[in-house]
DRENSESE-941495 format. One record per residue (C-alpha): residue in three letters; x, y negated, z negated. Coordinates in nm, 4 decimals, always signed. Example, Ala and Ser with C-alpha at 12.3 -4.5 7.8 and 13.67 -1.06 7.14 Angstrom:
# DRENSESE-941495
(site ALA, (+1.2300, +0.4500, -0.7800)) (site SER, (+1.3670, +0.1060, -0.7140)) 
This chain:
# DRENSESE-941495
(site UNK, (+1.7808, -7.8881, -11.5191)) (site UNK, (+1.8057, -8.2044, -11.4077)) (site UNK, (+1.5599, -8.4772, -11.3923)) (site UNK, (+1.4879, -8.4419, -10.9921)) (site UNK, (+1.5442, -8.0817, -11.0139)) (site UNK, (+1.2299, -8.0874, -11.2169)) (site UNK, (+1.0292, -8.3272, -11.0052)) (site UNK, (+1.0941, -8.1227, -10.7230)) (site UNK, (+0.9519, -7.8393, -10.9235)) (site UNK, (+0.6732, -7.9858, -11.0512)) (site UNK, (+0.5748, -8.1088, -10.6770)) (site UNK, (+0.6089, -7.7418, -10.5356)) (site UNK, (+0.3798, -7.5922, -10.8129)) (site UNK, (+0.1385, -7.8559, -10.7812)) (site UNK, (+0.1087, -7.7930, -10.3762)) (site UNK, (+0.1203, -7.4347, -10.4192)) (site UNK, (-0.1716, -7.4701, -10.6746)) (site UNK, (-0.3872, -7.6689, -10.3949)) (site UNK, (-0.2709, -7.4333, -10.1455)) (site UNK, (-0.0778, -7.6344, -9.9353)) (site UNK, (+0.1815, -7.3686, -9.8406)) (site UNK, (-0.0885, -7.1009, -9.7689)) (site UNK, (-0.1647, -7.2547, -9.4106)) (site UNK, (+0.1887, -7.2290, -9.3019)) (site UNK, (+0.2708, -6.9873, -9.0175)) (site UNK, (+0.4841, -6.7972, -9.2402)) (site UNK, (+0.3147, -6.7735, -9.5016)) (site UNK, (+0.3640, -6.4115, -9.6823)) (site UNK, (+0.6200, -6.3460, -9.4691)) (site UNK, (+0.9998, -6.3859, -9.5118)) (site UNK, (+1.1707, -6.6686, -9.3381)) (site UNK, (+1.3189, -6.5730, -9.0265)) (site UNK, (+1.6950, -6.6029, -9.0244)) (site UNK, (+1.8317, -6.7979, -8.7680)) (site UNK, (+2.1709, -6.7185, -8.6319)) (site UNK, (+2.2108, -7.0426, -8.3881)) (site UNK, (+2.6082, -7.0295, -8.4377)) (site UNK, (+2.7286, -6.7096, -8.4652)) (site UNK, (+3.0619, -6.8113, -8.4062)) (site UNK, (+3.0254, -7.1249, -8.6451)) (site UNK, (+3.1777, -6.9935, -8.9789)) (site UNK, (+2.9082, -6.8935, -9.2558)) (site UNK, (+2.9831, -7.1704, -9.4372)) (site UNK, (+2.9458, -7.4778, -9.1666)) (site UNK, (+2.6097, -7.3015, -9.0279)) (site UNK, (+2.3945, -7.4867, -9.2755)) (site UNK, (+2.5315, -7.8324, -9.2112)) (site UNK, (+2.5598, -7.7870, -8.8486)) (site UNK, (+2.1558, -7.7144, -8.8797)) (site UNK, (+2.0854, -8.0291, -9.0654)) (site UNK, (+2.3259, -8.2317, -8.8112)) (site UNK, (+2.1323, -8.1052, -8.5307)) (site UNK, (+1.7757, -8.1413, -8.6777)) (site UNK, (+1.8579, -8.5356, -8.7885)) (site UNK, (+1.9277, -8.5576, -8.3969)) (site UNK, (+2.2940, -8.6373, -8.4496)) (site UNK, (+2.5236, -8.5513, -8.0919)) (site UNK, (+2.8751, -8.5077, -8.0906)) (site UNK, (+3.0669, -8.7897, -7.9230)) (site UNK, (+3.1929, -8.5649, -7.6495)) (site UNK, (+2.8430, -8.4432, -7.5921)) (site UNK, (+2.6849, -8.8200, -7.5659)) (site UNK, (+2.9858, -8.9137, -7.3022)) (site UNK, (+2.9321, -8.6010, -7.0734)) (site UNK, (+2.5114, -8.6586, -7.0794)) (site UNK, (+2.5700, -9.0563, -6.9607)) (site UNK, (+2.8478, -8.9583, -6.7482)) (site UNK, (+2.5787, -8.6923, -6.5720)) (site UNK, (+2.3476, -8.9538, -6.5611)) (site UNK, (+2.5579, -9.2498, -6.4313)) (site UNK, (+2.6218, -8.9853, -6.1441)) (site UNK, (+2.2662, -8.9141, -6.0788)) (site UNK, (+2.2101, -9.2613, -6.0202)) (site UNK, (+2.4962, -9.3428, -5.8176)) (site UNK, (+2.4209, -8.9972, -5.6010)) (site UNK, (+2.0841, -9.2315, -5.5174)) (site UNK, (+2.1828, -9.5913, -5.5723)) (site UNK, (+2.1771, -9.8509, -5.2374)) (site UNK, (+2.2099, -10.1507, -5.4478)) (site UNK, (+2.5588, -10.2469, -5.4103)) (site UNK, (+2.6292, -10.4939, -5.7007)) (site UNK, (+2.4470, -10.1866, -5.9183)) (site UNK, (+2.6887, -9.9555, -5.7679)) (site UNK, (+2.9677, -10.1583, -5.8427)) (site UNK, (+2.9152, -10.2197, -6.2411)) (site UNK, (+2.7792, -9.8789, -6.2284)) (site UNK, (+3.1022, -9.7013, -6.1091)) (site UNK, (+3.2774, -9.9368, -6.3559)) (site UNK, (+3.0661, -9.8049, -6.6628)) (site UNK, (+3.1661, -9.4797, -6.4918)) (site UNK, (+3.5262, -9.5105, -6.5470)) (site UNK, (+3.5316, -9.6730, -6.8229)) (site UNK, (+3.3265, -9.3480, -6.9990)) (site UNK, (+3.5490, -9.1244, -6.8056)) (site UNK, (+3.8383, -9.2700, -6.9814)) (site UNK, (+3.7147, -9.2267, -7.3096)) (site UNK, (+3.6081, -8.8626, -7.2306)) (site UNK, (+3.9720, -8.8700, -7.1407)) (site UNK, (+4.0856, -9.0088, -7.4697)) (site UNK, (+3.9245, -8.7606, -7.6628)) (site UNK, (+3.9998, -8.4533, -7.4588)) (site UNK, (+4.3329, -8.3798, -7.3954)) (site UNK, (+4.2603, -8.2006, -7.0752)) (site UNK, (+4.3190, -8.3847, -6.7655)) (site UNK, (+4.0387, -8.5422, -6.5692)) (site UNK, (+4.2169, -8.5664, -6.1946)) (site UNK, (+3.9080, -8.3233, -6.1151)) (site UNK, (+3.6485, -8.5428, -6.2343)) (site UNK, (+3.7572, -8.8989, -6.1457)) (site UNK, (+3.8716, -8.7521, -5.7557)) (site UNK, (+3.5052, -8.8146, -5.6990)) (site UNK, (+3.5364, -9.1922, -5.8488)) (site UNK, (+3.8316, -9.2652, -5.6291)) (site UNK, (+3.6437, -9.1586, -5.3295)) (site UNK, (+3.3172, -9.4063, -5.4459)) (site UNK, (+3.5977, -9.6778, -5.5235)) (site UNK, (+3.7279, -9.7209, -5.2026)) (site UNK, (+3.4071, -9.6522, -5.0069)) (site UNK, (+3.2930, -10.0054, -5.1944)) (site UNK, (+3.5884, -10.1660, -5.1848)) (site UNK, (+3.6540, -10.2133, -5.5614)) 
C-alpha cells in the first residue's frame, strides 16, 4: 500500500472507532446508487459527478444562463445607455454561442435585430 493509502486508512478506522460515521443518514444501510446520466457511458458517470459537485458548468451552459439573463433585463430595462452596452454584451455572447455550436442562430439574434434598430445602434 502506499503511504497515503495508509493514512487514509488509518483516518477511517480512527473515526469509525469514535463513531463518527454512525450519525450519518445512511448509516447501516447501502449507499443509494445514483443513476443521474443514464445515457452518460458507465465509465464517464463518475467524473461527470465530481465535475458537477466542484460546481464546474459547461461553456455552452454558462453562455445560454447569461444570455437568459441579459434578456430578462433588457425585457425590463428603460435606461437607454444600459440598453445599449447591454444588447452589445448580448451579441457579442450570442456570437460565441454561435462559435461553439454549429447550428445557426438567425432564430435567436431575429429578436436582437429588432432591439437594434428600435435604439438606433
Amino acid at each position: 500500500m502506499l503511504f497515503l493509502e495508509r493514512l487514509a486508512e488509518r483516518k477511517i478506522e480512527e473515526a469509525l472507532a469514535r463513531g463518527e460515521f454512525d450519525r450519518l443518514s445512511c448509516a447501516g444501510k447501502p449507499l443509494p446508487m445514483e443513476d443521474d446520466w443514464p445515457e452518460v457511458a458507465p465509465a464517464l458517470r463518475l467524473a461527470y459527478k465530481i465535475l458537477k459537485n466542484a460546481g464546474y458548468v459547461p461553456e455552452e451552459v454558462r453562455l445560454r444562463r447569461e444570455i437568459s439573463d441579459l434578456r430578462q433585463f433588457l425585457a425590463g430595462c428603460r435606461d437607454e445607455a444600459k440598453q445599449v452596452a447591454y444588447t452589445r454584451r448580448l451579441y457579442f455572447l450570442l456570437e460565441q454561442l454561435g462559435q461553439k455550436h454549429s447550428g445557426s442562430l438567425i432564430a435567436e439574434t431575429a429578436y436582437l435585430n429588432k432591439l437594434a434598430q428600435k435604439l438606433s445602434l
